[in-house]
C-alpha positions as CSV (number, residue, x, y, z in Angstrom):
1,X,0.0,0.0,0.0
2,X,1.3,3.5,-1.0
3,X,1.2,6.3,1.4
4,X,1.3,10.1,1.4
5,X,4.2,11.3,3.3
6,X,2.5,13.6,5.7
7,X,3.2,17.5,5.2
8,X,5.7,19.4,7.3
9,X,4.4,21.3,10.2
10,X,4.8,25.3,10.6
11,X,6.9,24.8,13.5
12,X,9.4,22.3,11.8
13,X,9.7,23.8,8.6
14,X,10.5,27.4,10.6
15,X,13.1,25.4,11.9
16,X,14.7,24.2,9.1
17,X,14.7,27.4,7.3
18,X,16.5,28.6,10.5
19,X,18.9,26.0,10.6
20,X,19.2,26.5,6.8
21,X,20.0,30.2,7.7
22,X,22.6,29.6,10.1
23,X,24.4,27.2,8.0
24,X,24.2,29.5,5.0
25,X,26.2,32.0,7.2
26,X,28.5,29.8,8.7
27,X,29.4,28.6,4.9
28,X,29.8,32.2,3.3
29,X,31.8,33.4,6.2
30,X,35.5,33.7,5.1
31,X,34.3,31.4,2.1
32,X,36.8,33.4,-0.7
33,X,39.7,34.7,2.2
34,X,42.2,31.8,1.2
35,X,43.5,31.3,-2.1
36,X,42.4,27.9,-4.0
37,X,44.6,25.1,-3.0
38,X,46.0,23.0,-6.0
39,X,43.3,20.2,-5.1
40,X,41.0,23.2,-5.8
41,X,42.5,24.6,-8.8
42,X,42.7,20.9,-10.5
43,X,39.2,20.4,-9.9
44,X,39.0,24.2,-12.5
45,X,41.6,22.9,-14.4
46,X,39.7,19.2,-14.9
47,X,36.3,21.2,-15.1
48,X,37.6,23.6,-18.1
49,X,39.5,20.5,-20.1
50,X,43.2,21.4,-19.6
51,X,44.1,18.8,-16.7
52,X,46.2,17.1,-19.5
53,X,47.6,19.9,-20.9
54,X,48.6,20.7,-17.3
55,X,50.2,17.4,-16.9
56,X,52.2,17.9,-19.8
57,X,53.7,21.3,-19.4
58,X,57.2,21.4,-21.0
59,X,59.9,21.8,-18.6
60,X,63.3,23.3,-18.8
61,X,62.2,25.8,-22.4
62,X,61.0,29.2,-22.7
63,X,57.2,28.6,-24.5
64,X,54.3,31.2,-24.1
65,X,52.1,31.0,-20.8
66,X,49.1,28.6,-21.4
67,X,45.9,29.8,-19.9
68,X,44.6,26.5,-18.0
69,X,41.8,27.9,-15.8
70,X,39.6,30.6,-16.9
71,X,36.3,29.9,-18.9
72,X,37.3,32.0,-22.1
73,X,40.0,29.8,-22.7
74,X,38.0,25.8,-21.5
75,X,38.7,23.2,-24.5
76,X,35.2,21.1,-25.3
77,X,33.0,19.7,-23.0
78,X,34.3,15.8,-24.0
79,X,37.9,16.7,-22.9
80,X,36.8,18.0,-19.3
81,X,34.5,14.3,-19.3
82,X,37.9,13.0,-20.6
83,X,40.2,14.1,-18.0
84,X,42.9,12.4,-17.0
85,X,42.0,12.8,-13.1
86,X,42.0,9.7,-10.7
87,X,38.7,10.8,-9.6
88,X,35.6,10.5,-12.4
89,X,34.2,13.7,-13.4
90,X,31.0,14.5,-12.4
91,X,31.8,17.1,-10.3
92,X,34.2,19.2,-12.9
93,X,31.4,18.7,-15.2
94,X,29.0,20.4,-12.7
95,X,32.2,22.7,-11.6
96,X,32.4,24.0,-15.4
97,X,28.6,24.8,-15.9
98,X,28.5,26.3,-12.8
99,X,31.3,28.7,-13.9
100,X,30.2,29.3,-17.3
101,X,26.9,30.9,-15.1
102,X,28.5,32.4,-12.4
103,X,32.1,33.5,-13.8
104,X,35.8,32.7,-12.7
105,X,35.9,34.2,-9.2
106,X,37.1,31.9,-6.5
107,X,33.6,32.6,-4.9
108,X,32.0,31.1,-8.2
109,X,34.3,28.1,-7.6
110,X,33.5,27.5,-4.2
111,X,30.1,28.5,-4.5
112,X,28.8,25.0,-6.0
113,X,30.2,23.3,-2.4
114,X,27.5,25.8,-0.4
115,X,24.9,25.1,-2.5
116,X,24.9,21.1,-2.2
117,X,26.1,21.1,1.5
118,X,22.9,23.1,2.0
119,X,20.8,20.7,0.0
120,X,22.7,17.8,2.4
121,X,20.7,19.6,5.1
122,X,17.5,19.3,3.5
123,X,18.0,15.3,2.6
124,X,19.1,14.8,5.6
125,X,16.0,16.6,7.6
126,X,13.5,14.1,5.4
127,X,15.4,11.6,6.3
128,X,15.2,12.2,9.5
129,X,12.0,13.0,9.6
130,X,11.2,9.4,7.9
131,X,12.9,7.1,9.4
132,X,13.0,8.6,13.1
133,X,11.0,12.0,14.0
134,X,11.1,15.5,13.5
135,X,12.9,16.4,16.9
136,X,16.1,13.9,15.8
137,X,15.8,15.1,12.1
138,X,15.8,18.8,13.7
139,X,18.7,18.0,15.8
140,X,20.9,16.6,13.3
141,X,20.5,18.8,11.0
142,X,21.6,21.2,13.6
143,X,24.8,19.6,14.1
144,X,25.2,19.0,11.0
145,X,24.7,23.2,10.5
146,X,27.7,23.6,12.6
147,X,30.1,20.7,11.9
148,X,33.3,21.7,11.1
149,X,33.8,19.1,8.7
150,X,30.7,20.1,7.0
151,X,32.0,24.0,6.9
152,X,35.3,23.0,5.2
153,X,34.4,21.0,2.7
154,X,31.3,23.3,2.0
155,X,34.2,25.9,1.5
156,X,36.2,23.8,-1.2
157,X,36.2,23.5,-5.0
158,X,36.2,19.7,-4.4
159,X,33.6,17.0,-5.0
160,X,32.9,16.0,-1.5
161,X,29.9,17.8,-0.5
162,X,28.4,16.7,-4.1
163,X,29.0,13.1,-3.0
164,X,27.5,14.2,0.6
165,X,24.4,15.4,-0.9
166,X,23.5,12.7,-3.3
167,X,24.3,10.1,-0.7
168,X,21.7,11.9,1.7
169,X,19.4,12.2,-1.2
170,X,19.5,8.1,-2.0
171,X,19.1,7.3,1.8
172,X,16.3,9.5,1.7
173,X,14.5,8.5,-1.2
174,X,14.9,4.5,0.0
175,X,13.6,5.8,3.3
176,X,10.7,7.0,1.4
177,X,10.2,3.6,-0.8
178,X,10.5,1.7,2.8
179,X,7.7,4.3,4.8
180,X,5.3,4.9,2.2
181,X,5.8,2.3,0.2
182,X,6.7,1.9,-4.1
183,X,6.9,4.9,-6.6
184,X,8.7,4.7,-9.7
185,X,9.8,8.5,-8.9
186,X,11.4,7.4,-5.5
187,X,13.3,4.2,-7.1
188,X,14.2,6.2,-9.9
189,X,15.7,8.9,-7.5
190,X,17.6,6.5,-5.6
191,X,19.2,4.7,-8.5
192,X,19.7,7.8,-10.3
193,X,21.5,9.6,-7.1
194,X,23.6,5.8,-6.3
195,X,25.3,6.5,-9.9
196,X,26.0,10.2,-9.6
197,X,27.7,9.0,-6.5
198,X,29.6,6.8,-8.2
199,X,30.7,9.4,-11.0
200,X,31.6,11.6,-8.2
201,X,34.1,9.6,-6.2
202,X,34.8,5.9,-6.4
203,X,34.8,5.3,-2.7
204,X,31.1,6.1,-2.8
205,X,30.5,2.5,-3.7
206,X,30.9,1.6,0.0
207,X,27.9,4.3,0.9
208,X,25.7,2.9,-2.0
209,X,26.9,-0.4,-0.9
210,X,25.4,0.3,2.9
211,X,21.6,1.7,0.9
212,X,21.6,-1.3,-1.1
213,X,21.9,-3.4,1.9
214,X,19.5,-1.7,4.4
215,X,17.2,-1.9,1.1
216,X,17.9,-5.5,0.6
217,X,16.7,-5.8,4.3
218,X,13.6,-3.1,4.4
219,X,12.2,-3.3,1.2
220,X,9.9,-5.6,0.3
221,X,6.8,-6.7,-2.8
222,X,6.4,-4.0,-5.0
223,X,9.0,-1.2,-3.7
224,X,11.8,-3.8,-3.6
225,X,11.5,-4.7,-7.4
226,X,11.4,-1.3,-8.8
227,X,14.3,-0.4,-6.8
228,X,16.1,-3.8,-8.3
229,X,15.0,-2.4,-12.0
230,X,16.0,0.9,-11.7
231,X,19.5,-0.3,-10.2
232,X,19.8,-2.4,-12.9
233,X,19.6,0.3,-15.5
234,X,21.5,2.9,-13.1
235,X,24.2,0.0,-13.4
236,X,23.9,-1.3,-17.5
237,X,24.4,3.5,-17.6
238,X,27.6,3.2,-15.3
239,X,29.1,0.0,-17.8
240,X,28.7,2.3,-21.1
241,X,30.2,5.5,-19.4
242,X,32.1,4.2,-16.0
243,X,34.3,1.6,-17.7
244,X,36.9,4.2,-19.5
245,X,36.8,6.2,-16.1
246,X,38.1,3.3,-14.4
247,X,40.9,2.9,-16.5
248,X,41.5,6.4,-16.3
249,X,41.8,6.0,-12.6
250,X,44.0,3.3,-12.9
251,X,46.5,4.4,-15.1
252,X,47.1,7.5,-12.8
253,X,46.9,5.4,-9.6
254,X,50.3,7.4,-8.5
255,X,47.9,10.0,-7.6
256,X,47.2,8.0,-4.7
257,X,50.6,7.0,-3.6
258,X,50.8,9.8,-1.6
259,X,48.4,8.5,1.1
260,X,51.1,4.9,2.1
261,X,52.3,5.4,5.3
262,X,55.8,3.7,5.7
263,X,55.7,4.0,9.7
264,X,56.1,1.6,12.5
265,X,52.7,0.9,14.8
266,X,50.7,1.4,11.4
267,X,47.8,-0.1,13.0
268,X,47.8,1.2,16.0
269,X,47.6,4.4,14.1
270,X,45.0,3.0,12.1
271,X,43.1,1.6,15.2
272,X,43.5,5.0,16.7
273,X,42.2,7.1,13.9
274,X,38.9,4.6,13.7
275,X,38.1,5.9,17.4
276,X,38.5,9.4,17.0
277,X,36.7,9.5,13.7
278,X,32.9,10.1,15.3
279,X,34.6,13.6,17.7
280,X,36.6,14.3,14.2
281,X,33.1,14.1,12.2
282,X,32.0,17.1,14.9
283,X,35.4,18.8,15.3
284,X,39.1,18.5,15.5
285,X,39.9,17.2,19.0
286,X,42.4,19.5,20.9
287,X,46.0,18.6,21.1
288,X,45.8,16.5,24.6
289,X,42.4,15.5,24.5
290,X,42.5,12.5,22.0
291,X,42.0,10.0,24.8
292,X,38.2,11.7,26.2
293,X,37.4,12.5,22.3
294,X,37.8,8.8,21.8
295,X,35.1,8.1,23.9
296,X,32.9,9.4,21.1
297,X,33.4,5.7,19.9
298,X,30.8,4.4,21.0
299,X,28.4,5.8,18.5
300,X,29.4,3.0,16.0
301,X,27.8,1.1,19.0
302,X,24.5,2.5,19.7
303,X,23.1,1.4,16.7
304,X,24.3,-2.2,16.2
305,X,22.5,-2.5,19.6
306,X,19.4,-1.1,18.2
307,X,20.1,-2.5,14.8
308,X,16.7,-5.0,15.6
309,X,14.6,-2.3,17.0
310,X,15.1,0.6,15.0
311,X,15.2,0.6,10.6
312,X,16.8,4.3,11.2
313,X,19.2,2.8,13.7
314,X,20.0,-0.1,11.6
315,X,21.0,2.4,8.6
316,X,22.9,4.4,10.7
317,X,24.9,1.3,11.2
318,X,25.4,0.4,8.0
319,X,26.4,3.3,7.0
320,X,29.0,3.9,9.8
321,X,30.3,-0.1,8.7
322,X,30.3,1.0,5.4
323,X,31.9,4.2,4.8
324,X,34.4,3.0,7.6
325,X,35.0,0.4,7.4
326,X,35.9,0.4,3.2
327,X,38.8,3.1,4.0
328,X,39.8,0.8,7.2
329,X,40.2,-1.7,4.9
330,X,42.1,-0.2,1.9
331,X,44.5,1.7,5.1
332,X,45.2,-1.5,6.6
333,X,46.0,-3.7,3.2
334,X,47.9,-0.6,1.7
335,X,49.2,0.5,4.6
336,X,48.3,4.0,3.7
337,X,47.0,6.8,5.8
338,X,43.6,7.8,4.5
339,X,41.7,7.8,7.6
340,X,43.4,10.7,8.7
341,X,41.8,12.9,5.6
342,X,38.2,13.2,7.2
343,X,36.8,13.6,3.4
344,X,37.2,9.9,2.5
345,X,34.7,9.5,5.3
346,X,32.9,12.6,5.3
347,X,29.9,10.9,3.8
348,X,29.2,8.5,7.1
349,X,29.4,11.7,9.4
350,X,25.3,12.5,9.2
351,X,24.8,8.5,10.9
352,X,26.8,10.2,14.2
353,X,24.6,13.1,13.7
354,X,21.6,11.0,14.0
355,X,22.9,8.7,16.3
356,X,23.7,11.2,18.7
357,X,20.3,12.9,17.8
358,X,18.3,10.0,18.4
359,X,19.4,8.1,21.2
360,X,16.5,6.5,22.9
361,X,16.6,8.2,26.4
362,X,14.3,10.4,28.6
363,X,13.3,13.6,27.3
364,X,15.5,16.6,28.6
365,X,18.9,14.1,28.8
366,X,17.9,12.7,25.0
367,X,18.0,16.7,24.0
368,X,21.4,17.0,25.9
369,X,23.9,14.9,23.7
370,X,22.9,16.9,20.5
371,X,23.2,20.5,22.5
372,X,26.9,19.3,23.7
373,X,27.7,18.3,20.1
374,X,26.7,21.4,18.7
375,X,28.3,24.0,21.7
376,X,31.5,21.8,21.0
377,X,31.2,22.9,17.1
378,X,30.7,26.4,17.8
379,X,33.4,26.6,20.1
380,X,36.0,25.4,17.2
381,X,35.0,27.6,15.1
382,X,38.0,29.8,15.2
383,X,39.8,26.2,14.0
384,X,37.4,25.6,11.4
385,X,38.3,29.1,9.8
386,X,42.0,28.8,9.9
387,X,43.0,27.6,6.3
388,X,46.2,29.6,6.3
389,X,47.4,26.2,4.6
390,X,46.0,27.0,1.3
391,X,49.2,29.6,0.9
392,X,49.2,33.0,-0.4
393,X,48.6,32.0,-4.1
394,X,46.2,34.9,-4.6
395,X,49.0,37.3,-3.1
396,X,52.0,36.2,-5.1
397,X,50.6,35.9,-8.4
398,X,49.4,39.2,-7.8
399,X,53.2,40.1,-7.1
400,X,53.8,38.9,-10.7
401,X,50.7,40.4,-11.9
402,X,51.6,44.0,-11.2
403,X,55.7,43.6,-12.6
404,X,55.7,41.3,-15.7
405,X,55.0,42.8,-19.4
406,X,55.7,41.6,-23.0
407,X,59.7,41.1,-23.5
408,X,60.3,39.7,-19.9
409,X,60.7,36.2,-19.0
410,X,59.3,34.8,-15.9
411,X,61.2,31.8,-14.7
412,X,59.8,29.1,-12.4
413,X,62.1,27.2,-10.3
414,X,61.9,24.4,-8.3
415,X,62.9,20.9,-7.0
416,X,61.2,18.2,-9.1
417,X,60.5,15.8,-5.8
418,X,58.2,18.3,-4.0
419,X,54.7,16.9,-3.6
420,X,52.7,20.2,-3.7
421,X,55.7,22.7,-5.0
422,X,57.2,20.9,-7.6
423,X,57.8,23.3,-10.7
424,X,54.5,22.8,-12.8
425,X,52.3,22.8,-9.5
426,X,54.3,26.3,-9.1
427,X,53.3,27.9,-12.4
428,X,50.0,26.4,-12.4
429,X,49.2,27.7,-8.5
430,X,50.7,31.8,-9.4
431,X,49.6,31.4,-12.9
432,X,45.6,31.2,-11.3
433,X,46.0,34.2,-10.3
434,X,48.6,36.1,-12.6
435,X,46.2,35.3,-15.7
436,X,47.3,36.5,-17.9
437,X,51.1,36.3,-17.4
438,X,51.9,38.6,-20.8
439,X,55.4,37.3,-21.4
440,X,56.8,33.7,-22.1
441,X,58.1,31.0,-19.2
442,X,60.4,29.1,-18.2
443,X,59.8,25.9,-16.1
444,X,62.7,24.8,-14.4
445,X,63.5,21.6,-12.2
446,X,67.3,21.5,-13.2
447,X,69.8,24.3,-14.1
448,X,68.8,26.3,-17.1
449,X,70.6,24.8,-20.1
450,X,72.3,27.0,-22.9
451,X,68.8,27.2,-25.0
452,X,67.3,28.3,-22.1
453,X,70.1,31.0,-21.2
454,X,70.3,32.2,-24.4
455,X,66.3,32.9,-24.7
456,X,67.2,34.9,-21.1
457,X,69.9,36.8,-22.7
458,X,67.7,38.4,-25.3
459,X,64.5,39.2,-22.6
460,X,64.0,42.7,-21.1
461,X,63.7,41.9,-17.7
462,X,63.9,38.5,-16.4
463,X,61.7,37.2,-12.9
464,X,61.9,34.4,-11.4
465,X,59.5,32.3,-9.0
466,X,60.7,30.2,-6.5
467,X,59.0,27.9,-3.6
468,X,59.8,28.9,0.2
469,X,63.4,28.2,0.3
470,X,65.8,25.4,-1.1
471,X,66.4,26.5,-4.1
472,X,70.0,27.2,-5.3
473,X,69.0,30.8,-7.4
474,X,72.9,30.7,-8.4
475,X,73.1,27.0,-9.8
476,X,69.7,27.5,-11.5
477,X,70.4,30.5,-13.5
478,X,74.5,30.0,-14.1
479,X,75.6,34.0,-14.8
480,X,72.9,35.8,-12.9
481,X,72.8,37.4,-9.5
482,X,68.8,37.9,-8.3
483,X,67.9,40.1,-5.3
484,X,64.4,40.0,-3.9
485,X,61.3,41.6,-5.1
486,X,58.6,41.0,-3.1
487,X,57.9,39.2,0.3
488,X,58.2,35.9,1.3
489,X,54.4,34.2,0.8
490,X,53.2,31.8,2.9
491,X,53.4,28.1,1.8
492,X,53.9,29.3,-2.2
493,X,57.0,31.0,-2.6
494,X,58.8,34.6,-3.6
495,X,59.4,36.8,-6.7
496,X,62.6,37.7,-7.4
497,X,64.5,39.6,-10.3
498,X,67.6,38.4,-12.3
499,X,70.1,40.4,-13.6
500,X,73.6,39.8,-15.3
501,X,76.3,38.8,-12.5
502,X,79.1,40.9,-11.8
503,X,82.4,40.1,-10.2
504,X,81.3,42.6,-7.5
505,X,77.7,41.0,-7.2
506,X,77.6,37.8,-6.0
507,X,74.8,35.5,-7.3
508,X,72.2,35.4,-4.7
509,X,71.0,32.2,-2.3
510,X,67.8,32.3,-1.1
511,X,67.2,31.2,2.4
């Protein structure tokens, strides 16, 4: 039997809007104050079709600087699908249209990420409201308002919230097909949102992996086989258009190489991150007070104890399982570290909000847990809004912006092995916000060769970019003495000018 999903009191829906209010600020706050990160500026460069190009910047020659993030220079639509990203590419897809309405501004970028996280919200009252009550559903969603997980990825160019939001959406459309029984619209909205998961991040199959479970145990008749036919064509969509992703992924699986951790006591670590994950989902503990924020274990707890009693508690389980327990896994047989970046589980922090919203106890204590969560988030606030980070990106290519003109030469120098400064990361990160750098580059991760010095020779005025210290300026550029000329910028790197050494200058080092 089908049911009509009864309409949202006045009260409730005042609520929401409140708590919809108060996230809204919470998001916007600050929102375009750091530069974009390069995580942020690959998702543009994916999103606008030059993450290959990117990826195949020539190094160590003078060539005209190549426009890789700004909408009026994006190659087609089928190259930003094509990218050669390790995660699919739904969200630069969604990233690109976005811009194309809303322009190149880092508050454009970022944008997209407050929009969904504030949809999240909204999923995650109905399914509140569906599986539990409106009080719980009203109580999460005010944690979930405040988080600062929630705030930071909300703030980011990244496809996290996206996979937040659609994961929220699925749970609540099977909570829907399990309450009020079958609706094509509701299977169809589940299956569609389970693939745009998928095409969003692959370690979303572990959430849709957790709604296909508590389905395979809820659902039954008539709502159970539309949801298994509308899966089934959500899954024969993601074999035409997911396999070449995959291999995508795969053949640039170094991306991920990053996360091993070659340390001794790996599992402890690991063991140790897995407890601290439900505090973490709320805020980041306090240097010293890892051992009490542990205690917030016991939310993966509550609800395998009223798995029998409760369908919401049950998917709160799963979901915690789930979205865990698949990252759990992969740390422990790759011995890699991911547990500690809160986004790979990001998607399993509304179960603790629920959890903790929904405890069965006496009314006054059951309304306590909630108001701690929430007066712990607002008191980390401060935390949640230093990004500091993200570097001075905006600042230093802002230094190049206001010197460089046609006949110079801008040089970009660094070592080749570091992670998030190596010479291409460094053009691309002050290129973002130089655009448009009017003369030609140089990308340097060795000493410029005679080709190289000779273009220098014939340049008006030659600049070079360098990451914070360790870089040799005088073995670089062989024949040239540089002095500074501008500040040092947090976490990027300095502009300094070149000129023609002179037995009486000395070529200078920068510390």
């Amino acid at each position: 039997m089908t049911l009509t999903p009864a309409p949202i009191r006045r009260g409730p829906l005042w609520i929401l809007l409140a708590l919809l209010l108060t996230a809204t600020v919470f998001r916007l706050h600050n929102l375009t104050a750091p530069s974009l990160w390069f995580d942020e500026r690959a998702s543009v460069m994916s999103a606008e079709g030059h993450l290959g190009d990117w990826l195949n910047l020539p190094l160590d020659r003078v060539i005209p600087a190549p426009d890789f993030s700004s909408t009026a220079h994006q190659a087609s639509l089928l190259a930003a699908w094509r990218s050669p990203d390790f995660h699919p590419p739904l969200f630069a897809i969604t990233l690109r249209c976005w811009r194309d309405l809303f322009g190149d501004s880092d508050a454009a970028a970022r944008s997209l990420s407050v929009v969904v996280s504030l949809a999240a919200i909204v999923f995650l009252f109905d399914l509140g409201r569906t599986l539990f009550d409106t009080p719980s559903a009203s109580w999460a969603c005010a944690v979930m308002a405040v988080a600062q997980p929630q705030i930071q990825y909300a703030q980011e160019a990244r496809g996290y919230a996206l996979w937040g939001a659609l994961f929220l959406a699925a749970s609540a459309a099977a909570a829907r097909l399990y309450k009020y029984g079958p609706g094509w619209p509701r299977a169809i909205s589940l299956a569609a949102c389970s693939l745009a998961m998928l095409l969003t991040h692959f370690l979303a199959f572990a959430s849709i992996a957790a709604i296909g479970i508590w389905c395979a145990i809820y659902l039954r008749g008539r709502a159970a086989r539309q949801t298994l036919v509308a899966y089934a064509s959500a899954l024969v969509v993601l074999l035409i258009v997911g396999a070449p992703l995959v291999s995508v992924a795969v053949e640039n699986h170094q991306d991920a190489m990053w996360l091993r951790e070659q340390v001794a006591g790996h599992v402890a670590a690991t063991v140790k991150r897995v407890a601290l994950l439900p505090a973490r989902f709320l805020a980041e503990p306090l240097k010293g007070t890892e051992i009490l924020s542990s205690a917030t274990a016991v939310a993966y707890v509550i609800p395998f104890l009223l798995f029998r009693k409760s369908a919401g508690m049950a998917w709160c389980a799963l979901v915690l399982c789930m979205g865990v327990g698949a990252v759990l896994t992969m740390d422990l047989i790759l011995k890699a570290a991911a547990l500690s970046y809160i986004r790979f589980t990001l998607a399993a922090a509304p179960a603790v909000y629920l959890v903790i919203s929904a405890v069965p106890l006496r009314r006054g204590l059951r309304e306590l847990i909630p108001a701690a969560a929430i007066a712990g988030c607002l008191l980390s606030l401060p935390a949640t809004y230093d990004v500091s980070w993200k570097g001075e990106w905006r600042e230093l290519g802002g230094d190049l912006r206001h010197v460089a003109s046609p006949g110079d030469i801008v040089v970009f120098a660094s070592p080749p092995h570091l992670f998030l400064a190596d010479p291409a990361k460094l053009y691309e990160g002050v290129a973002f916000y130089a655009n448009p750098i009017r003369c030609p580059i140089l990308i340097l991760d060795r000493p410029a060769d005679a080709e190289a010095l000779r273009h220098l020779h014939d340049a008006h005025r030659i600049w070079i970019i360098t990451t914070n210290g360790g870089v040799d300026l005088g073995a670089e550029l062989p024949g040239y003495r540089c002095s500074p000329a501008g500040p040092d910028r947090l976490f990027c790197g300095r502009l300094w000018r070149a000129v023609p050494a002179t037995a009486e200058s000395p070529t200078t080092k920068p510390k």
